[in-house]
Short mmCIF file of the C-alpha atoms (twelve columns), coordinates in Angstrom:
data_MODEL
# 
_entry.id   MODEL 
# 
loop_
_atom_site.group_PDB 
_atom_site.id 
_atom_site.type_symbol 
_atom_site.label_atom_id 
_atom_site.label_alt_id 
_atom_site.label_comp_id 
_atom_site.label_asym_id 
_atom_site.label_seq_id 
_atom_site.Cartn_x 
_atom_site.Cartn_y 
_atom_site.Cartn_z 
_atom_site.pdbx_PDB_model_num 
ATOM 1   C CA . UNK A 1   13.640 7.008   49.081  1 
ATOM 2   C CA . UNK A 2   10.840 5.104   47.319  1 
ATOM 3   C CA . UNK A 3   9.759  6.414   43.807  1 
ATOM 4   C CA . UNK A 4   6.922  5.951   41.831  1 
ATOM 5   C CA . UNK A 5   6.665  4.211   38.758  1 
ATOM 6   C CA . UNK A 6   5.844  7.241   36.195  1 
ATOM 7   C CA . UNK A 7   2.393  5.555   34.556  1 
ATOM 8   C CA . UNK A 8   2.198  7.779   31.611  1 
ATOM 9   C CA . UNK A 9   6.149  7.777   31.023  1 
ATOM 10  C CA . UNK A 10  6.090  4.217   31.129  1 
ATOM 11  C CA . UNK A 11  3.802  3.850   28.895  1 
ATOM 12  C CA . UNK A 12  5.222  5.985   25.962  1 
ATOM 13  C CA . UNK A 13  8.570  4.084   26.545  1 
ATOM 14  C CA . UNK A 14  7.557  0.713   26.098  1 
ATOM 15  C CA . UNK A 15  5.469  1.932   23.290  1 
ATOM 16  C CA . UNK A 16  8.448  3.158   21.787  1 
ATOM 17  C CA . UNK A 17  10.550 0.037   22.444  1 
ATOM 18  C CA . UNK A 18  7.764  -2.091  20.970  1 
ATOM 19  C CA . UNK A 19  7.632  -0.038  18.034  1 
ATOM 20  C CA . UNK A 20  11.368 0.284   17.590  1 
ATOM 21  C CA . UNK A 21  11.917 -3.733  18.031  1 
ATOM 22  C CA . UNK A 22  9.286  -4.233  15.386  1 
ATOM 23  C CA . UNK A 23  11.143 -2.473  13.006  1 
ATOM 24  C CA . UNK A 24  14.192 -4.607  13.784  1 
ATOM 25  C CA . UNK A 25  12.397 -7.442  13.298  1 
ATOM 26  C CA . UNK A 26  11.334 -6.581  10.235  1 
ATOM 27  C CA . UNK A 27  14.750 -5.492  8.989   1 
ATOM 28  C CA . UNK A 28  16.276 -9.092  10.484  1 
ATOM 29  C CA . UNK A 29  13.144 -10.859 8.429   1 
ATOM 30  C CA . UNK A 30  14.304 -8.507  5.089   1 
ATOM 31  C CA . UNK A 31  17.754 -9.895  6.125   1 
ATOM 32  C CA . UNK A 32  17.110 -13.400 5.525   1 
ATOM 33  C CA . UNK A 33  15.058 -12.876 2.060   1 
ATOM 34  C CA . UNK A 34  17.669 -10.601 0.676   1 
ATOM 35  C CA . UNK A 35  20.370 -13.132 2.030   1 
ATOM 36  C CA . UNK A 36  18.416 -15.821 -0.061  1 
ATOM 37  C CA . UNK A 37  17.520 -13.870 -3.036  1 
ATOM 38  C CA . UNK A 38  21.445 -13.096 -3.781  1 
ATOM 39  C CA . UNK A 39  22.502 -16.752 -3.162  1 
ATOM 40  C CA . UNK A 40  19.610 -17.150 -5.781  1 
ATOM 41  C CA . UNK A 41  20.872 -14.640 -8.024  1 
ATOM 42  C CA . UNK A 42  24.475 -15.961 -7.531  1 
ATOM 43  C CA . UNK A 43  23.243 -19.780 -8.283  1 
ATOM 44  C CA . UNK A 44  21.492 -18.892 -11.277 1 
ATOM 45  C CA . UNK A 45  24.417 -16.980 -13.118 1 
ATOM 46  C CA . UNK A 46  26.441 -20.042 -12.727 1 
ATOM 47  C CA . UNK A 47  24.951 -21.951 -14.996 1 
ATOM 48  C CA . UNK A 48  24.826 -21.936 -18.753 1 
ATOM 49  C CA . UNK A 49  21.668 -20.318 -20.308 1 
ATOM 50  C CA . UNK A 50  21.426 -22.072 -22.956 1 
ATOM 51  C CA . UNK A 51  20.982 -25.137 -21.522 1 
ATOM 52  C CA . UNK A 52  18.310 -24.131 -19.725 1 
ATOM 53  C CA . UNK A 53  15.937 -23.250 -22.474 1 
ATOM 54  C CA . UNK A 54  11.981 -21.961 -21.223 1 
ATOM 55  C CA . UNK A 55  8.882  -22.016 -23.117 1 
ATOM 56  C CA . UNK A 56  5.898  -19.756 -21.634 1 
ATOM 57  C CA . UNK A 57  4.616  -22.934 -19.475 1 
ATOM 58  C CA . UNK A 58  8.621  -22.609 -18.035 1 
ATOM 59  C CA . UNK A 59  8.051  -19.020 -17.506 1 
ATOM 60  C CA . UNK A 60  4.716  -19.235 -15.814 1 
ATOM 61  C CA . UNK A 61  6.045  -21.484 -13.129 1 
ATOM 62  C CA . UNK A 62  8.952  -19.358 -12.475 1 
ATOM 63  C CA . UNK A 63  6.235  -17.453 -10.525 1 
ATOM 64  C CA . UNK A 64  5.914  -20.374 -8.274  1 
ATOM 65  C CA . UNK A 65  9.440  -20.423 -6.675  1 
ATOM 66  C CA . UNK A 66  11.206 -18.678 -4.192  1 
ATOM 67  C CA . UNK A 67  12.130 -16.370 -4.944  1 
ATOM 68  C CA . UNK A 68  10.630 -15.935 -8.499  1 
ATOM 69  C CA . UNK A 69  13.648 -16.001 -10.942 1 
ATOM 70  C CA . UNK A 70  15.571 -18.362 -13.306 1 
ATOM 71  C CA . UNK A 71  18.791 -17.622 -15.761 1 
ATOM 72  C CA . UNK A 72  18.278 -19.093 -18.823 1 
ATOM 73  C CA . UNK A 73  17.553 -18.524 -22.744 1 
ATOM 74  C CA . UNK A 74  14.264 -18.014 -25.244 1 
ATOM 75  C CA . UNK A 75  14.460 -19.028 -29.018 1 
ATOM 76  C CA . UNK A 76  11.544 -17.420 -31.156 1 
ATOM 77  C CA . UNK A 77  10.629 -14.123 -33.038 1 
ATOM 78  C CA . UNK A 78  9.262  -11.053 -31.964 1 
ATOM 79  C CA . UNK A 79  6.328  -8.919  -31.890 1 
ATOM 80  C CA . UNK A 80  7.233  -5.372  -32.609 1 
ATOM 81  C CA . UNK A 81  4.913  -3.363  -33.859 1 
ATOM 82  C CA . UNK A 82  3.220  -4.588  -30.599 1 
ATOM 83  C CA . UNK A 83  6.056  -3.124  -28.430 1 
ATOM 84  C CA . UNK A 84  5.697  -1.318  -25.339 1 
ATOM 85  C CA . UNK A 85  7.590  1.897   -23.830 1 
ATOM 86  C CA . UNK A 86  8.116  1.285   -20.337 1 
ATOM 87  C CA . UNK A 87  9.131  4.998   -18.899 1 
ATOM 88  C CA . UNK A 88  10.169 7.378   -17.586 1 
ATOM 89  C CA . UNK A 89  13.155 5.278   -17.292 1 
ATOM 90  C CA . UNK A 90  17.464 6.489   -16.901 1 
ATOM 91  C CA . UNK A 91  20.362 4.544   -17.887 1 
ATOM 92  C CA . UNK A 92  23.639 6.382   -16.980 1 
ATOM 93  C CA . UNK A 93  21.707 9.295   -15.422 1 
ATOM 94  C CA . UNK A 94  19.742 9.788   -19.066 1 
ATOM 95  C CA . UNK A 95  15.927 9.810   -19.271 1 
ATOM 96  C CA . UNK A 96  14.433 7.238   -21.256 1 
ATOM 97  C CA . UNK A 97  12.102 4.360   -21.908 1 
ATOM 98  C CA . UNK A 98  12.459 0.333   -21.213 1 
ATOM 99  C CA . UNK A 99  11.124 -1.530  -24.431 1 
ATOM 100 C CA . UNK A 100 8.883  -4.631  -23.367 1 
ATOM 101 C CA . UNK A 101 7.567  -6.562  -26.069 1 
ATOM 102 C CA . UNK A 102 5.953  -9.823  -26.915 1 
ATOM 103 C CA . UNK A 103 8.143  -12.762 -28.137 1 
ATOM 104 C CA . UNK A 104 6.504  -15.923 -29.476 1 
ATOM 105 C CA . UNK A 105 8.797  -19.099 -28.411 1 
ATOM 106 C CA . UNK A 106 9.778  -21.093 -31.326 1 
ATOM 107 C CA . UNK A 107 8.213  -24.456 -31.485 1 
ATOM 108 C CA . UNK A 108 4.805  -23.728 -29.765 1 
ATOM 109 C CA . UNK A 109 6.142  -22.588 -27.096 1 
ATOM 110 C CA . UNK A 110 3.596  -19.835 -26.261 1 
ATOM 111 C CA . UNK A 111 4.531  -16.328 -25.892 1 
ATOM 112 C CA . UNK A 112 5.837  -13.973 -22.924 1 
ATOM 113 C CA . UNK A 113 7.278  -10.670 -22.775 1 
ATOM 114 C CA . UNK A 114 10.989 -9.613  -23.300 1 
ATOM 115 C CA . UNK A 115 12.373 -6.351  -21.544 1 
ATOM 116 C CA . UNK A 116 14.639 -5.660  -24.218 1 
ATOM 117 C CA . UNK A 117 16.347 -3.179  -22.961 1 
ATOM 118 C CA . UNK A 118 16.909 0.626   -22.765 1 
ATOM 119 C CA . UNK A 119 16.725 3.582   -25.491 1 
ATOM 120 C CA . UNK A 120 16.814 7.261   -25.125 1 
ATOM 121 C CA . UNK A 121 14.067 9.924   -25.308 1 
ATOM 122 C CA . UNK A 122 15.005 10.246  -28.796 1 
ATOM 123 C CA . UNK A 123 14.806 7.021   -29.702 1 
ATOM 124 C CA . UNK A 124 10.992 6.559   -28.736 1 
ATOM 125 C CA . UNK A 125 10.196 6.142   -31.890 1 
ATOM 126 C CA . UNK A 126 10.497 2.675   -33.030 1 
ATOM 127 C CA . UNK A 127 10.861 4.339   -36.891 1 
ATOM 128 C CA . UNK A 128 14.258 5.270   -35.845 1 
ATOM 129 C CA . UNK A 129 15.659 2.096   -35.102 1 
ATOM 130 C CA . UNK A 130 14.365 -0.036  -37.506 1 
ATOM 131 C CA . UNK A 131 17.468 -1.984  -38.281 1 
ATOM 132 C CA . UNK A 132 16.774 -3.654  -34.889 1 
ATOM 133 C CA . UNK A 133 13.021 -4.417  -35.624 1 
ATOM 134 C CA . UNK A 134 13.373 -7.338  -37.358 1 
ATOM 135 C CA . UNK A 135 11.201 -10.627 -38.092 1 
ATOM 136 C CA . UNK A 136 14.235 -13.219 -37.633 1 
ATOM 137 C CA . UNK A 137 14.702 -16.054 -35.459 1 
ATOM 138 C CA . UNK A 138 16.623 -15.357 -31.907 1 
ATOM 139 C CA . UNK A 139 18.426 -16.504 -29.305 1 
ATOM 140 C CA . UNK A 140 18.200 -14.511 -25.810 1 
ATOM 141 C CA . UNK A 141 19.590 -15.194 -22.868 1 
ATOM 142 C CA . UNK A 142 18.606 -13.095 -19.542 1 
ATOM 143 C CA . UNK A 143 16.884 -13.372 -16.104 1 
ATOM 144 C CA . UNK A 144 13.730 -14.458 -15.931 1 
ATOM 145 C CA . UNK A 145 11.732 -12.470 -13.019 1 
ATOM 146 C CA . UNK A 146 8.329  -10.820 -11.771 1 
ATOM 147 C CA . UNK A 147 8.572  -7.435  -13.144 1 
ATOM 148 C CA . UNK A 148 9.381  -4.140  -10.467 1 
ATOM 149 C CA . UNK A 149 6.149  -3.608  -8.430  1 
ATOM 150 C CA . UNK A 150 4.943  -0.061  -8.986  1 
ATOM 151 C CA . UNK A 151 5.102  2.378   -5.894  1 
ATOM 152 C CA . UNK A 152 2.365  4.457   -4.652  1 
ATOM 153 C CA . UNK A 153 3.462  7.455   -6.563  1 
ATOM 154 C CA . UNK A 154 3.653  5.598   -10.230 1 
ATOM 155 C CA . UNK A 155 1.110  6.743   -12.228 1 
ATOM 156 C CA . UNK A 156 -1.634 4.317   -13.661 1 
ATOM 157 C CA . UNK A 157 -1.395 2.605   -16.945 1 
ATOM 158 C CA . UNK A 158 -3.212 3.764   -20.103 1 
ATOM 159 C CA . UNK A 159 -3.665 1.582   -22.626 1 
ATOM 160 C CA . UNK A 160 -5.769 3.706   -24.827 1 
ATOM 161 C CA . UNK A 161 -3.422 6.186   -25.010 1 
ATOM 162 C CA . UNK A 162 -0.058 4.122   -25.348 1 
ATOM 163 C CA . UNK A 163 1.109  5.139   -22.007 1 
ATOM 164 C CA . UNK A 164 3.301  2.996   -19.840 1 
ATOM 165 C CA . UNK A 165 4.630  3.310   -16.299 1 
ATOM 166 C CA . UNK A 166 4.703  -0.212  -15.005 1 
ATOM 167 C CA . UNK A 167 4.818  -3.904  -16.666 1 
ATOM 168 C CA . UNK A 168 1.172  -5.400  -16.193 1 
ATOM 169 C CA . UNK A 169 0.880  -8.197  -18.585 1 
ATOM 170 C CA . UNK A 170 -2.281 -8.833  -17.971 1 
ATOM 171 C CA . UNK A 171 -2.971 -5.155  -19.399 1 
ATOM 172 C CA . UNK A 172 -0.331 -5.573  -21.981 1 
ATOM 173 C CA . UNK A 173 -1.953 -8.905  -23.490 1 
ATOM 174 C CA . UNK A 174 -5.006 -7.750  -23.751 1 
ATOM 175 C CA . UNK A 175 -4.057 -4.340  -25.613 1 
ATOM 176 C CA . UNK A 176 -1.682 -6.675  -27.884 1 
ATOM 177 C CA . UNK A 177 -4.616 -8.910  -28.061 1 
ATOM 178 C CA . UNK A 178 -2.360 -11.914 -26.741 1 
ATOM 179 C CA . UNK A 179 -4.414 -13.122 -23.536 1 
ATOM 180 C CA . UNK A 180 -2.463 -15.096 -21.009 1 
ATOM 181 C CA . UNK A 181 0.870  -13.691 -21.205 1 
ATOM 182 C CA . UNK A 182 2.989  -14.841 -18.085 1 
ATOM 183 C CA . UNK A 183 3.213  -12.211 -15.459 1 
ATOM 184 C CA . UNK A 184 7.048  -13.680 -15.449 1 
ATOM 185 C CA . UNK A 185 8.973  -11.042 -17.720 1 
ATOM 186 C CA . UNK A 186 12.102 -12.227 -19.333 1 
ATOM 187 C CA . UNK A 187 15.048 -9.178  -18.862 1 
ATOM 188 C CA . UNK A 188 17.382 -9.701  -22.028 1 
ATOM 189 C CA . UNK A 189 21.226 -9.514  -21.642 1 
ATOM 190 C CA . UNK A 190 22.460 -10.916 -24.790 1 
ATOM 191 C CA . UNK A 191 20.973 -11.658 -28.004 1 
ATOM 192 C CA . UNK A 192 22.455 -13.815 -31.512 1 
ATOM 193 C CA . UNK A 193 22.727 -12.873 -33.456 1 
ATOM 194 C CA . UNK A 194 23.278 -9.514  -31.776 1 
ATOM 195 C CA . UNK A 195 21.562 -6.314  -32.772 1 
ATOM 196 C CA . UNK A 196 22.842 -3.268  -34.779 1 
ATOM 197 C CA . UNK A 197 24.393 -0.466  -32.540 1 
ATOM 198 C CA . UNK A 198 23.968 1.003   -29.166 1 
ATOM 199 C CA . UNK A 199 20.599 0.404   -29.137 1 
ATOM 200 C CA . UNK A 200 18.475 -1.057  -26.966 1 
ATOM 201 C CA . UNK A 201 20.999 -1.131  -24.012 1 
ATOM 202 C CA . UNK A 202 20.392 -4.484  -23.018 1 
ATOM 203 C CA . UNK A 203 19.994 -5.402  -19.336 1 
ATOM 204 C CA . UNK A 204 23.598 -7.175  -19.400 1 
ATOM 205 C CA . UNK A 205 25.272 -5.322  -16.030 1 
ATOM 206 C CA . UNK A 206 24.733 -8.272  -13.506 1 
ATOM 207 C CA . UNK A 207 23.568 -6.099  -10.620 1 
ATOM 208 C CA . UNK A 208 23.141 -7.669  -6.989  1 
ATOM 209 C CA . UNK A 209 20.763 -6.233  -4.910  1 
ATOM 210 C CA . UNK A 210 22.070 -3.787  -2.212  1 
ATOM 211 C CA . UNK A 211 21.973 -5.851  1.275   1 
ATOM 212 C CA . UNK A 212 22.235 -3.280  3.789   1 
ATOM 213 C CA . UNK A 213 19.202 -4.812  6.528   1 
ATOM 214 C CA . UNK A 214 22.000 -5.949  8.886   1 
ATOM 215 C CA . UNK A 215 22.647 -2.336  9.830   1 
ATOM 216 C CA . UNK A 216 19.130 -1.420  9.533   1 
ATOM 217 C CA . UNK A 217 18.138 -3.745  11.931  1 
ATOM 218 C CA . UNK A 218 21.091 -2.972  14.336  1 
ATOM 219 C CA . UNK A 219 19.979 0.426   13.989  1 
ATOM 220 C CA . UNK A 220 16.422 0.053   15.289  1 
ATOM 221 C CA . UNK A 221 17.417 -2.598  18.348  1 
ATOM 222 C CA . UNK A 222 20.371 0.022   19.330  1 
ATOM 223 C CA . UNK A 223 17.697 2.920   19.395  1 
ATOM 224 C CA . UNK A 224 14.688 0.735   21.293  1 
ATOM 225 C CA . UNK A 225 17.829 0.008   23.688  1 
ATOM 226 C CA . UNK A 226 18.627 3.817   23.941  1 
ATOM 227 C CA . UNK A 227 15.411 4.806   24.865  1 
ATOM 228 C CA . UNK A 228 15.075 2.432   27.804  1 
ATOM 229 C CA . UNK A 229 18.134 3.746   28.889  1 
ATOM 230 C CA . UNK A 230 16.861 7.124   28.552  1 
ATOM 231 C CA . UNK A 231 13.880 6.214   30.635  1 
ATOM 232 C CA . UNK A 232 16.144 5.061   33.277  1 
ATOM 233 C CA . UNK A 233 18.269 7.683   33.743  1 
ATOM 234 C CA . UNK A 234 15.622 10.163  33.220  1 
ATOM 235 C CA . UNK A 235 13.027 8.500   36.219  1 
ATOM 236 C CA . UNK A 236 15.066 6.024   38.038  1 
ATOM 237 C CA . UNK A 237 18.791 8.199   38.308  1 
ATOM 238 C CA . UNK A 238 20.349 9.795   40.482  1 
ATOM 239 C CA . UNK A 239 18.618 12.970  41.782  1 
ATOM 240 C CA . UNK A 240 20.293 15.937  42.877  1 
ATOM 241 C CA . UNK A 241 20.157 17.083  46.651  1 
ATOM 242 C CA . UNK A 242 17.561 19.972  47.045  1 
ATOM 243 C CA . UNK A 243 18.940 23.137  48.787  1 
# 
């Protein structure tokens, strides 16, 4: 017995399978940058930071490459009573703040902005950890990077009232009065000589990103194949016998 092709059916399965087979695309696309972003990460932690020394011209182009990140070390001073509280913010499951703030490279070398780290709630105050504000000379080495991109549910900067959610350093230089700052921030891990105590926690846990888009994408090609098959047996099977 001839049956007819179900027109609206039809239509909401390949819908369906279109939509579902986008998705996997997309996760097989994530896939490949994640798969190159951790041979990045990976390539760059095998070298020695210190001989790979930037300046803020070294930083800028960072933003250039692909992906956007270099392991290496700063020499200069910084700028704390120009400091930044980057929050809310947990380390260990505690609320707190990231402290971004300007570092001028030694030599000329222009300035840029140094996550420094994590503190507590409090430790906001930069009053109570003065023995870690000083004017020396340093050494850091860290990741160079673009900063975390905000989400749609981070609130917006504001300035005027000393209240960070997000790194912007375009915002940031022009409250510090330092226009130009990279957009490249520089995430500490170790600094000499080192500072006094627990804090800042400095960024020094080598985390690789989570690569999980190989199941995701799996996933999404399994279900678009489901609901073909659900289309099939539901229009195209085996009928039962009417009594």
């Amino acid at each position: 017995m001839k049956r007819d092709i179900p027109m609206g059916g039809t239509i909401f399965m390949l819908a369906g399978v279109a939509a579902l087979c986008w998705l996997g695309h997309w996760q097989t696309e994530r896939l490949q940058w994640k798969n190159a972003l951790v041979q990045r990460i990976e390539s760059e932690y095998s070298r020695n930071p210190l001989d790979n020394a930037f300046d803020a011209d070294a930083i800028k182009a960072i933003e250039q490459e692909t992906p956007p990140i270099a392991y290496g070390s700063l020499r200069g001073q910084f700028h704390h009573e120009f400091e930044i509280l980057i929050g809310p913010r947990t380390h260990d499951g505690k609320p707190g703040y990231h402290i971004v703030t300007p570092f001028s490279v030694a030599g000329g070398g222009g300035r840029v902005l140094v996550n420094r780290g994590w503190v507590p709630l409090d430790l906001a105050d930069p009053v109570k950890r003065l023995e870690n504000q000083g004017e020396e000379m340093v050494t850091l080495t860290g990741m160079a990077r673009l900063p975390d991109k905000p989400n749609p549910f981070t609130p917006h900067n504001d300035p005027k009232n000393h209240t960070w959610y997000s790194v912007n350093a375009e915002d940031i230089g022009i409250a510090a009065n330092m226009p130009g700052l990279p957009s490249v921030v520089f995430y500490a891990e170790t600094q000499d000589p080192p500072i006094s105590g627990d804090y800042p926690v400095m960024q020094a846990e080598r985390k690789i990103p989570n690569n999980n888009h190989l199941q995701y994408a799996i996933f999404w090609y399994t279900m678009a194949a489901l609901f073909v098959l659900i289309y099939l047996l539901r229009f195209f099977g085996p009928q039962k016998n009417k009594q």
